[in-house]
One Martini backbone bead per residue (centre of mass of N, CA, C, O) as a GRO file, in nm:
protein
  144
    1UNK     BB    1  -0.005   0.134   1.337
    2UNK     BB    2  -0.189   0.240   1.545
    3UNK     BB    3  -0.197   0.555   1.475
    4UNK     BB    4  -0.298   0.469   1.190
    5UNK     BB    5  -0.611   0.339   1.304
    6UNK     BB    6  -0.705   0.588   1.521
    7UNK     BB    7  -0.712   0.806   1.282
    8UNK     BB    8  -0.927   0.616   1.155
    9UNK     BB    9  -1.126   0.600   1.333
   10UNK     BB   10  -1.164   0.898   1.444
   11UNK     BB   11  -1.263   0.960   1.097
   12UNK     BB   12  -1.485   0.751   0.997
   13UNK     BB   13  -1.306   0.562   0.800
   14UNK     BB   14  -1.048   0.776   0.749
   15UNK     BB   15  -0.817   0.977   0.538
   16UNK     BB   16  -0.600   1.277   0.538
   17UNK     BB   17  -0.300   1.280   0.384
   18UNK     BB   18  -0.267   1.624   0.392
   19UNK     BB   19  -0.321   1.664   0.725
   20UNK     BB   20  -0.104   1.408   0.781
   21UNK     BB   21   0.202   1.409   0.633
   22UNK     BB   22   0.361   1.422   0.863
   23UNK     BB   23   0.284   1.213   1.056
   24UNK     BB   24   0.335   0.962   0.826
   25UNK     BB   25   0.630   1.031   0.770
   26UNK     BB   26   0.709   0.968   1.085
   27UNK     BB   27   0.547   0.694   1.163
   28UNK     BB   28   0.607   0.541   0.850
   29UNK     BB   29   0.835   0.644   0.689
   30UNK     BB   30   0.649   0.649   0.399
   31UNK     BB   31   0.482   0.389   0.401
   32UNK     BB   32   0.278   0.450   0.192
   33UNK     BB   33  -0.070   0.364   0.025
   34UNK     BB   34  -0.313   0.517  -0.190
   35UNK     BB   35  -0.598   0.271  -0.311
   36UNK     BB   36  -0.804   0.258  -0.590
   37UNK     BB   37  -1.143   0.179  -0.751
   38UNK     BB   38  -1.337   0.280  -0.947
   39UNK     BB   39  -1.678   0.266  -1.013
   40UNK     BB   40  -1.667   0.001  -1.224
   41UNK     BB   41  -1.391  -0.124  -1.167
   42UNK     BB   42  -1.146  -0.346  -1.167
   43UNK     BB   43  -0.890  -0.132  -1.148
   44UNK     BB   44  -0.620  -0.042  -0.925
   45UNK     BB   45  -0.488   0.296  -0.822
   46UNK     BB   46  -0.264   0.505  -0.746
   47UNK     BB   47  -0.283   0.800  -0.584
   48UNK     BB   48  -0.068   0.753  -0.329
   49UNK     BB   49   0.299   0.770  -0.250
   50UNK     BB   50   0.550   0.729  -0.016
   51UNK     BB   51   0.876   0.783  -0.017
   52UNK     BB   52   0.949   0.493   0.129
   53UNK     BB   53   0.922   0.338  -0.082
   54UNK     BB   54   1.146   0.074  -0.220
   55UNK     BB   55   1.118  -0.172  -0.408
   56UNK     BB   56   1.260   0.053  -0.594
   57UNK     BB   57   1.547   0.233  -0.778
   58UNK     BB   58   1.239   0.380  -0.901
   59UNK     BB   59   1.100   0.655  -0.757
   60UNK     BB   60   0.878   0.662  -1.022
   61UNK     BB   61   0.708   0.434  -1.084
   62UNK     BB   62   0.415   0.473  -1.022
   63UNK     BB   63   0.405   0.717  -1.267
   64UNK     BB   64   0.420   0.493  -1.511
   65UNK     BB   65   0.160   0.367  -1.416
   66UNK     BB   66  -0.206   0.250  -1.436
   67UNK     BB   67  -0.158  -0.002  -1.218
   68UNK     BB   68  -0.096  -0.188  -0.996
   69UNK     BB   69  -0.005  -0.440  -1.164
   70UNK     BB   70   0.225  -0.207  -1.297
   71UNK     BB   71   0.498  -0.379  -1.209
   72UNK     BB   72   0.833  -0.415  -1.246
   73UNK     BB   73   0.692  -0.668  -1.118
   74UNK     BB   74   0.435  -0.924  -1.177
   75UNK     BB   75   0.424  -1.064  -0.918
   76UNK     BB   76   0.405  -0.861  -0.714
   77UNK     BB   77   0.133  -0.709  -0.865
   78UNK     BB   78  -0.039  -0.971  -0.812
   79UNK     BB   79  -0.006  -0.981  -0.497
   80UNK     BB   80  -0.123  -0.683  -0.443
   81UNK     BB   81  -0.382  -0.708  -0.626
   82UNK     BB   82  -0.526  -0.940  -0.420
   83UNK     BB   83  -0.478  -0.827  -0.140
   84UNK     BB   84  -0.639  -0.579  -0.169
   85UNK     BB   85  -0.919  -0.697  -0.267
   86UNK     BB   86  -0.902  -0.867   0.016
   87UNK     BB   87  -0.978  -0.576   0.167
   88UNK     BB   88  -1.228  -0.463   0.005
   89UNK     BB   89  -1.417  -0.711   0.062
   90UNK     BB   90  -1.400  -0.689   0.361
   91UNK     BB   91  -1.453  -0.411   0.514
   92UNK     BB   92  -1.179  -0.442   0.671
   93UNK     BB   93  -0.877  -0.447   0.877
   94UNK     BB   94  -0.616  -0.539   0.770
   95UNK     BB   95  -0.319  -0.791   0.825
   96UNK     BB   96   0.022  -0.864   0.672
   97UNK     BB   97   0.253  -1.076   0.638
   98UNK     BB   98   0.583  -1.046   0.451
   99UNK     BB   99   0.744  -1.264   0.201
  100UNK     BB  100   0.987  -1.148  -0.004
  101UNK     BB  101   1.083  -1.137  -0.383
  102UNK     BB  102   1.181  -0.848  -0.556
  103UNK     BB  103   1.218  -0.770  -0.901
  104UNK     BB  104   1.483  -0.507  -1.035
  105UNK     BB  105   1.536  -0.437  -1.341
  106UNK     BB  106   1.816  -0.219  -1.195
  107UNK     BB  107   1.896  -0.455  -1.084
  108UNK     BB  108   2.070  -0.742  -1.006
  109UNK     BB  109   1.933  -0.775  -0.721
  110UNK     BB  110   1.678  -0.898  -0.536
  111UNK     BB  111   1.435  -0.763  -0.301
  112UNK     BB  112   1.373  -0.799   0.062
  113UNK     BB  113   1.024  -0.826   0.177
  114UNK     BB  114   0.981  -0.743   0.549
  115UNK     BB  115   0.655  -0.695   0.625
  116UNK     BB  116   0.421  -0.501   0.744
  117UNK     BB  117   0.049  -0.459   0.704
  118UNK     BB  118  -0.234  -0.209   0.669
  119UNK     BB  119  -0.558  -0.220   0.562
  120UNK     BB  120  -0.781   0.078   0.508
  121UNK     BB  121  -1.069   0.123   0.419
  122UNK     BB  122  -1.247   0.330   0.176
  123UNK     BB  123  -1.497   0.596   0.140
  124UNK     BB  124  -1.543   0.834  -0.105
  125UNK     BB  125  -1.702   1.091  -0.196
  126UNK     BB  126  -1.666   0.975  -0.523
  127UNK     BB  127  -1.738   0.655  -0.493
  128UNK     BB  128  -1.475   0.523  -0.427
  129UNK     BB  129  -1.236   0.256  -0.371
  130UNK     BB  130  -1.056   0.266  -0.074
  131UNK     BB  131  -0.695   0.214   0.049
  132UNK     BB  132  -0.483   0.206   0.324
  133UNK     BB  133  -0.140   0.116   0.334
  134UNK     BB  134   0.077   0.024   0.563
  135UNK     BB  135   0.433   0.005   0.661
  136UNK     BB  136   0.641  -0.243   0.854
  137UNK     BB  137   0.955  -0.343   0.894
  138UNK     BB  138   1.039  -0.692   0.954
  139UNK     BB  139   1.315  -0.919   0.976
  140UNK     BB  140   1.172  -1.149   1.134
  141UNK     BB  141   1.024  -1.290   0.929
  142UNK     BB  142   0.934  -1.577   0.883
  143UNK     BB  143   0.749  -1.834   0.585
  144UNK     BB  144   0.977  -2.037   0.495
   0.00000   0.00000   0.00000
């Protein structure tokens, strides 16, 4: 995580994910996603998803979503949609270790999901409220 802080240091608070998809598929070996919200909107969606992103066995989950709350699990979308809120009102870099249990309606038991989040506030050219996030996985968390 430290290398895609710095970054986003080095560009002045921003992310060119065509630029860096190299690097970002390397260093988080695709985890990560860009979440904006239109001006005037109040909901979140999801601009770009990393390969690696995996808590659905449907890898095309966020294609058929409208919003990130749109989550084939509904609670952990409620989830997601309150913590990336809770960082773009931060308006600085947020840290936050998950423990959690995702429900996918295509497996028979739900994914455990235990990562450390970097969430990195974005102000885009045309005025969209956007964060970059990334994760790395740590079966050490335990929250319970």
């Amino acid at each position: 995580l430290k290398s895609v802080f710095s970054l986003w240091q080095a560009n002045g608070g921003n992310i060119d994910i065509a630029a860096n998809k190299d690097l970002l598929d390397k260093q988080l070996r695709g985890k990560y996603a860009y979440v904006m919200r239109p001006r005037g909107s109040a909901k979140l969606s999801y601009a770009s998803v990393g390969s690696g992103i995996e808590a659905y066995q449907d890898q095309t989950w966020y294609t058929k979503q409208h919003t990130v709350a749109d989550q084939p699990d509904y609670y952990y979308g409620r989830f997601l949609v309150e913590s990336y809120r809770e960082a773009m009102i931060a308006r600085e870099p947020t840290l936050l270790d998950v423990d959690g249990v995702v429900a996918d309606p295509l497996s028979a038991k739900p994914v455990t999901a235990k990562y450390t989040r970097l969430a990195l506030p974005l102000i885009t050219d045309d005025g969209y409220d956007a964060l970059f996030c990334a994760s790395v996985p740590d079966r050490n968390i335990d929250l319970w």
